[in-house]
C-alpha positions, -999 to +999 in steps of 0.1 A: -630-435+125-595-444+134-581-437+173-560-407+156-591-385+143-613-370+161-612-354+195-581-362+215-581-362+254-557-338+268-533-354+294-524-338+323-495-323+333-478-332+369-456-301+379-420-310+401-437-328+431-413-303+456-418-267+440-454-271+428-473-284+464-486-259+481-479-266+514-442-281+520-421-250+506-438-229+528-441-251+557-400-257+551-397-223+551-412-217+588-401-248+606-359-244+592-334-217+599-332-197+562-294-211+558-306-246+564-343-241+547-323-230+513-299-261+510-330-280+517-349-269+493-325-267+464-320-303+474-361-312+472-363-295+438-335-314+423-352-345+437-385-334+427-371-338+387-355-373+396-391-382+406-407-374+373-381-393+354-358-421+371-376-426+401-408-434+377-389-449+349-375-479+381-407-482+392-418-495+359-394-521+363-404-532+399-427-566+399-439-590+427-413-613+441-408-649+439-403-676+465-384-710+450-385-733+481-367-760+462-338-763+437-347-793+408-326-821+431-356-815+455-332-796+479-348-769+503-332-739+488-353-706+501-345-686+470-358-651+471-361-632+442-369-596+439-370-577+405-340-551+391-367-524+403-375-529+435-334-534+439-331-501+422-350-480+438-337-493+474-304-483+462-316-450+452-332-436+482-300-454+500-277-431+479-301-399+486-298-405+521-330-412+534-324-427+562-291-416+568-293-378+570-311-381+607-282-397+616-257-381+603-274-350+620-256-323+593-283-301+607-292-315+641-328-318+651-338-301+614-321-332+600-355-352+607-374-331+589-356-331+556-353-363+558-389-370+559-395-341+532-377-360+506-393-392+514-427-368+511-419-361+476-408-395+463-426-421+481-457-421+466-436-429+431-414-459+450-435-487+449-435-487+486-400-497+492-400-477+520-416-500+541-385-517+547-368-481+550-390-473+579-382-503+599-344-499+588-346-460+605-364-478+636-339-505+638-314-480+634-322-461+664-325-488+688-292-500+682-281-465+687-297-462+719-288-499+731-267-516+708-232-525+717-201-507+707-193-540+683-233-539+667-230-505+662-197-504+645-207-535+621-241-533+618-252-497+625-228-484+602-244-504+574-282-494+582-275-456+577-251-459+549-254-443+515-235-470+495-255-497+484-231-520+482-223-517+521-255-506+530-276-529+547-317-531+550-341-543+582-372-559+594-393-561+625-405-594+635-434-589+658-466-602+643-474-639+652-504-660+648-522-654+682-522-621+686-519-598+657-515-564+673-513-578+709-480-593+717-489-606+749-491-641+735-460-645+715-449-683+710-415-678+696-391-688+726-356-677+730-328-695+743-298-687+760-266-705+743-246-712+774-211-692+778-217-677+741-216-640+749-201-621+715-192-587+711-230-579+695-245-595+731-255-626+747-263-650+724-292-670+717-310-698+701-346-687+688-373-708+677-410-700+664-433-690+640-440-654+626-468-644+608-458-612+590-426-603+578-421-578+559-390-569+543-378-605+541-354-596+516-335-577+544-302-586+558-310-583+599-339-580+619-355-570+651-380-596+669-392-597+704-390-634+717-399-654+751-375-649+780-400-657+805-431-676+815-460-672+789-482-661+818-463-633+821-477-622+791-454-590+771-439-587+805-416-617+797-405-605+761-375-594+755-358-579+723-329-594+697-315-586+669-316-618+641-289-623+610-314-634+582-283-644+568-246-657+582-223-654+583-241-611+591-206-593+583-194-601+542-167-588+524-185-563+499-188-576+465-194-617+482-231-632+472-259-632+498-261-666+511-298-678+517-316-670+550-313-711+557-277-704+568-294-689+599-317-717+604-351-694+592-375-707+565-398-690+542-428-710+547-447-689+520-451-651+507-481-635+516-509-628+489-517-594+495-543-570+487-521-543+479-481-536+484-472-568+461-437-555+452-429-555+490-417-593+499-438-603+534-435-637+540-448-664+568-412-673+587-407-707+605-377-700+626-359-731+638-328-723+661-320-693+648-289-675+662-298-638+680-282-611+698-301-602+733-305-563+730-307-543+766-322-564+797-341-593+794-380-594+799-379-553+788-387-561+747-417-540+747-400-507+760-370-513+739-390-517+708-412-486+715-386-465+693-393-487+667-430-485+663-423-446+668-399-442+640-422-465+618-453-448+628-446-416+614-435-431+583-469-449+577-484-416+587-462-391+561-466-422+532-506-421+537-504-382+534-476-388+504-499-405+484-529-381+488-505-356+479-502-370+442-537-380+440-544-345+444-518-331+424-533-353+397-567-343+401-559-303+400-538-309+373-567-329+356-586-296+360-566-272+340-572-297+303-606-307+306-635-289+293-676-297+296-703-278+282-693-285+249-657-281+251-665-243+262-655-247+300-629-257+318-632-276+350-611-254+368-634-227+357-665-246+372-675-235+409-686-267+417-657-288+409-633-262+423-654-264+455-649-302+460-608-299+446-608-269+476-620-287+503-596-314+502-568-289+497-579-280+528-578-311+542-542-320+528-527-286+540-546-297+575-525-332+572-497-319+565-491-289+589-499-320+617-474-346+607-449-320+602-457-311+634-445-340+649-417-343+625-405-316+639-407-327+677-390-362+667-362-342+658-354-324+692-358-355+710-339-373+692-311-347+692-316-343+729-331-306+731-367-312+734-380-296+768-404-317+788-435-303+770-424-311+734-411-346+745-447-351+761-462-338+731-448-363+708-458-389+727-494-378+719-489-371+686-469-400+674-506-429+673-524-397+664-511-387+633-510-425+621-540-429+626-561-395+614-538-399+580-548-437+572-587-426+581-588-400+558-566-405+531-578-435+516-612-416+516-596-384+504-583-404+470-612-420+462-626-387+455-598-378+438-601-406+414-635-396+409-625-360+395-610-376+369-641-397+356-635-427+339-602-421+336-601-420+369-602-457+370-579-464+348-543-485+361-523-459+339-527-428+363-516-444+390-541-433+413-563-469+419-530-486+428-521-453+455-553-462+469-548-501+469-515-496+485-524-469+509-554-490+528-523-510+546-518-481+567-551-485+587-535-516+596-497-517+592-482-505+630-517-505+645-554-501+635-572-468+646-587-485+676-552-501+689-543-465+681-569-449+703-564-471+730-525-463+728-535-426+735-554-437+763-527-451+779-503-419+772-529-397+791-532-421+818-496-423+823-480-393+820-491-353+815-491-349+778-526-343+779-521-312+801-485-302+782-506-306+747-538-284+761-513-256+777-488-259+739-523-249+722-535-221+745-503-206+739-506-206+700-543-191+704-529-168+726-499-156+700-527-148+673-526-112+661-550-087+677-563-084+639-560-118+632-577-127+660-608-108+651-608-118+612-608-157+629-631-149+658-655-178+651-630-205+645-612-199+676-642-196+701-648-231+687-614-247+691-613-228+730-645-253+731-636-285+717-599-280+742-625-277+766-644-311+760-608-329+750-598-326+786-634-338+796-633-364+773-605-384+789-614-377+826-615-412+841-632-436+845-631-440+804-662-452+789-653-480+767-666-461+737-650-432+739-609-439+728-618-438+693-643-409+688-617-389+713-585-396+693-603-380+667-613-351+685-579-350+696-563-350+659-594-323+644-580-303+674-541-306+671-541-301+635-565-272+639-534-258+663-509-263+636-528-248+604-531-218+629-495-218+644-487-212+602-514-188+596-499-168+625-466-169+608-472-164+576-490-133+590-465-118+611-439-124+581-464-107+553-459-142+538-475-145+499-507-160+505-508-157+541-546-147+540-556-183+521-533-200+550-559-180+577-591-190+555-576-227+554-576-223+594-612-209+597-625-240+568-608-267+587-621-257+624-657-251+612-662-274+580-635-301+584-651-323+611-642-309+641-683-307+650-687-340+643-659-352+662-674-333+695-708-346+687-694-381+686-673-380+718-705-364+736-730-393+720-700-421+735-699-403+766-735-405+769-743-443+760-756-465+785-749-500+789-783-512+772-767-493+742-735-515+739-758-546+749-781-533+716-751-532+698-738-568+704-773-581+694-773-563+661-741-578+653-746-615+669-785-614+670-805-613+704-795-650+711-757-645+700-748-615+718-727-621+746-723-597+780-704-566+769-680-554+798-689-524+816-652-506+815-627-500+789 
């Protein structure tokens, strides 16, 4: 028989990624005024096509890149070559303003949430080029918040820009080989150049090794560097901003010299499990010339709005990527047939049931990143009241984390709804799922994570300012509404109830993970009802499924589980987390496991 007889698979159809989801016009809709909410929108659907066909057609184009250390005269040359892709779509989403429109603030604090909406749409399409448009958006709001007049008239201009041939891209330069995460033990030292003080800041001479770079193909960067004495630990880190390249300021047009003329090498490009189209490279840096940002010794604080900004990107591109797994997978639904050919998938109660319940827990996902979307916003713009600023600080580990946990999970099941094809390179959905598992480690793993909320709490009210934010939404609901979602809000009055008990101190050690969890179950629970309530009070189309998603997520998404697993933590004695080190290390192995967080 040849390939053209016989039965022929139907493809599947993927709808405009903006107008067919069936959560963000909706979502849009609530969060925006209606003036603002309709230019949006007509923006996101016009997008939405450019997804489906250039977006796509200069992802096909985008390949790994390549490191030529040497020229053939055996000269150290540092050549970095990316592919007419990966180029491409950096220009794009430069022209469409993705990281310019929160700064240009058209519409104030609703300028952070479009701005992340059209990333939503088109990032899981972009071969992940906006990893270096997060950390250009982080870098770009530290130098608004601390650069000098000079940095932020040369170099500021250039990281929001929408014309690729002015704009410029940035890294972050924080991972080094001791400490991973923990930048307590940082080797690279920073000198001061004595009486060199330009108009970007004092300068200085920076020398040391970084283990992780990514975006090396970027034009300045952010690194935190030694000011002080290494025993002082982060405490004596302070913050710079590094030319990869000099001279930093070009005439437009002028070739891009090699990251040598700043005195930083490209040891070697990492070999990566996923992301391969993004260029991370090892970086020996050997005198490089940088521009002391704020005080010295106060890197960590300055750098916070980084790790902020890039947080919630790593949170909305896990979510992103679910998003088309799923849209795939429905669509999959609708064009293939068992039982002979007779029936449909989507006709088949037990498939819909699975494709349902993580509907459920995308809609969940999405209503929570949103969420703190929206806060971002406001503080940014300056109008966030105490509660939503606290909030945010909450949310902003939270939603990284709870995305990377379950949407790597959430697409392998996808994958699976497709059978073998399921597996196949072609649909796109295995190299989704390669590319997402970065995010449970990019900007944190879920334990740094946990323990970052731990320290929020500690530190400040949020915990309370979150807690009284959600009594108030349970407290809006509808005297009807109420009673139709009865059971599901008894249970969330609960688990608030064991949230606040769950970080009363002293902390046992084992309970920052299993109560970050409770803490997202709980907070997204808040934000699929704040909708519901909305949608109700608006007669919204479909606003009975948005209370039904509610009720599903609250008493069959986890939240049980989540309680259960802060009580078991909260319960274990030390012989427990003595068992545990001898099941890992063996009775003779295990060392003494400390009795406090």
């Amino acid at each position: 028989m040849r390939v053209e007889e016989g039965f022929q698979p139907v493809p599947f159809v993927e709808g405009n990624p903006y107008s067919t989801d069936p959560v963000l016009p909706a979502l849009l809709n609530r969060i925006l005024p209606s003036d603002i909410f309709q230019d949006v929108s007509k923006d996101l659907e016009r997008l939405g096509g450019e997804v489906l066909t250039n977006v796509r057609d200069l992802s096909k184009l985008a390949t790994p890149p390549e490191l030529i250390q040497y020229d053939s005269w055996g000269r150290r040359v540092d050549e970095l070559r990316t592919s007419e892709g990966w180029r491409g779509l950096k220009e794009r989403f430069q022209r469409e303003g993705t990281v310019a429109i929160a700064y240009e603030r058209k519409y104030g604090e609703h300028s952070r949430p479009y701005a992340f909406a059209k990333l939503f749409i088109s990032v899981a399409d972009s071969e992940v080029v906006d990893c270096p448009l997060s950390m250009t958006d982080g870098v770009a709001r530290v130098l608004e918040l601390t650069g000098s007049p000079q940095l932020k008239q040369d170099i500021l201009t250039r990281l929001i820009s929408r014309d690729p041939a002015h704009a410029y891209t940035a890294g972050q330069w924080m991972t080094e080989r001791p400490g991973g995460s923990d930048v307590s033990r940082t080797e690279t030292v920073a000198t001061p150049v004595p009486g060199a003080t330009t108009a970007y800041g004092p300068q200085y001479k920076l020398d040391g090794f970084k283990w992780f770079s990514s975006a090396t193909d970027s034009d300045v960067a952010l690194a935190l560097a030694r000011t002080g004495r290494p025993e002082d630990g982060s405490r004596g880190l302070s913050l710079f901003l590094i030319p990869v390249r000099l001279p930093l300021v070009r005439p437009a047009g002028t070739p891009r010299p090699s990251a040598l003329t700043n005195n930083i090498y490209i040891h070697r490009l990492k070999n990566k499990f996923g992301t391969k189209v993004v260029p991370t490279a090892e970086l020996s840096i050997q005198g490089a010339e940088a521009y002391l940002l704020g005080q010295p010794n106060q890197g960590v604080k300055l750098i916070t709005p980084v790790l902020n900004i890039t947080r919630t990107h790593s949170a909305l591109g896990s979510v992103a990527y679910l998003r088309k797994c799923l849209a795939i997978a429905t669509a999959h639904s609708h064009g293939r047939a068992i039982k002979g050919g007779r029936q449909l998938l989507r006709d088949t109660p037990l498939h819909v049931a699975e494709l349902a319940r993580l509907h459920v827990l995308y809609r969940a996902l999405v209503h929570f990143i949103f969420g703190s979307i929206v806060l971002l916003g406001k503080t940014e713009c300056g109008v966030a009241n105490e509660s939503e600023s606290l909030r945010l600080r909450l949310l902003t580990p939270a939603i990284k984390a709870f995305a990377a946990e379950k949407c790597v999970t959430a697409m392998e099941e996808c994958m699976t709804m497709l059978g073998g094809e399921g597996y196949m390179v072609e649909n796109g959905i295995t190299k989704l799922i390669q590319d997402g598992l970065v995010e449970k480690i990019w900007e944190g793993t879920i334990t740094v994570l946990s323990l970052d909320l731990v320290r929020v709490v500690e530190k400040s009210a949020a915990l309370d300012a979150f807690i009284k934010w959600a009594n108030d939404i349970i407290a809006s609901c509808p005297s009807a509404l109420a009673q139709t979602l009865g059971e599901p809000l008894a249970v969330l009055r609960k688990a608030l109830s064991a949230l606040l008990d769950a970080y009363k101190t002293p902390l046992h050690p084992l309970v920052p993970r299993p109560a970050l969890f409770l803490f997202c179950h709980i907070a997204s629970s808040v934000y699929l009802l704040e909708h519901a309530i909305w949608a109700s009070n608006m007669s919204e189309p479909g606003h009975e499924i948005d209370a039904e998603t509610f009720k599903r997520w609250v008493l069959e998404g986890g939240l049980d589980v989540a309680l259960e697993n802060v009580r078991r933590a909260k319960a274990s004695s030390q012989d427990r987390m003595q068992t545990d080190s001898a099941i890992v290390y063996g009775a003779k192995g295990a060392g003494k496991v400390a009795p406090r967080l």
